[in-house]
C-alpha positions, 0 to 999 in steps of 0.5 A, spaced: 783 792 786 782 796 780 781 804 781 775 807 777 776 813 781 772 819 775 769 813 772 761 811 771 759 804 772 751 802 769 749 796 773 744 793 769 741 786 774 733 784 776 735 782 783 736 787 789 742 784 793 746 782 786 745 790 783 747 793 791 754 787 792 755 790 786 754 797 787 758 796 794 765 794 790 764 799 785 763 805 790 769 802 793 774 803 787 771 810 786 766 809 782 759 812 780 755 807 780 748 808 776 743 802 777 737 799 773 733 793 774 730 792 767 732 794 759 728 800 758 730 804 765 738 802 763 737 805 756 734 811 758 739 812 763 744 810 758 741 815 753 741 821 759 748 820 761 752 814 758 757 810 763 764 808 761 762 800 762 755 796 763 755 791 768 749 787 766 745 781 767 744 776 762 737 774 764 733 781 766 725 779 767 722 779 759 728 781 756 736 780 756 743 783 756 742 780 750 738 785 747 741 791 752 748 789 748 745 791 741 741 797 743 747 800 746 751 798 741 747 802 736 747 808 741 754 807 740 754 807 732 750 813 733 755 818 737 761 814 735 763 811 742 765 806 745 761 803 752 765 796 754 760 792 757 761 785 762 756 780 762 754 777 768 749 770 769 747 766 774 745 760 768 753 759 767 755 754 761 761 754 757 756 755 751 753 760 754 760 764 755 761 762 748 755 765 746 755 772 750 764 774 748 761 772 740 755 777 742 760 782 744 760 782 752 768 784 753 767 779 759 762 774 761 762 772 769 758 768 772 755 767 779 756 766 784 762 772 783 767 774 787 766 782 787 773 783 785 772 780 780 767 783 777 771 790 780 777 786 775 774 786 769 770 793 768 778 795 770 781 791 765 775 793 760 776 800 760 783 799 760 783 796 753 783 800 747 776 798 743 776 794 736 776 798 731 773 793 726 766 794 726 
């Protein structure tokens, strides 16, 4: 497994089970690992101290990781950075997976996941230097 020892890791995901599996296999890598159960907490936790990578679930209660995507990649823009981001759903299809790497995801993974796949990912993201083309 990856070590993420001096990394921070939002995890962005409605559901209390899923968010603390992926807390756990975080931590266990030496992460920080910072939680949000919707959109708006991510954001303004984002804003107050932004995390190496996103782990975020597509379909979050009102709104999606897809709109999550957008606002931080704006955030980005702004502070001239870069914050990989992994999408995770439990609505997993070929197009879907499309859809999610076209959008800017770094890595789409669906559920059920392997925590060490999860833990793979993030280390792979923030691993790889960002695309500098806009």
């Amino acid at each position: 497994m990856g070590n993420l020892a001096n990394r921070t890791v939002l995890v962005v995901e409605d559901d209390p089970d899923t968010r603390e599996l992926l807390r756990s296999a975080l931590e266990d890598t030496g992460a920080s690992v910072v939680t949000a159960d919707s959109v708006e907490a991510a954001l303004e936790t984002f804003r107050q101290s932004p995390p190496h990578a996103v782990i975020a679930d597509i379909r979050l209660g009102a709104s999606d990781g897809y709109s999550l995507l957008k606002s931080i990649r704006e955030l980005n823009l702004e502070y001239k950075g870069f914050t990989p981001m992994i999408a995770i759903t439990g609505f997993a299809s070929p197009d879907d997976k499309q859809r999610a790497l076209a959008a800017g995801f770094d890595a789409y993974i669906s559920k059920p996941f392997e925590p060490a796949n999860v833990v793979s990912a993030v280390t792979s993201a923030l691993s790889t230097p960002p695309d500098p083309t806009p």
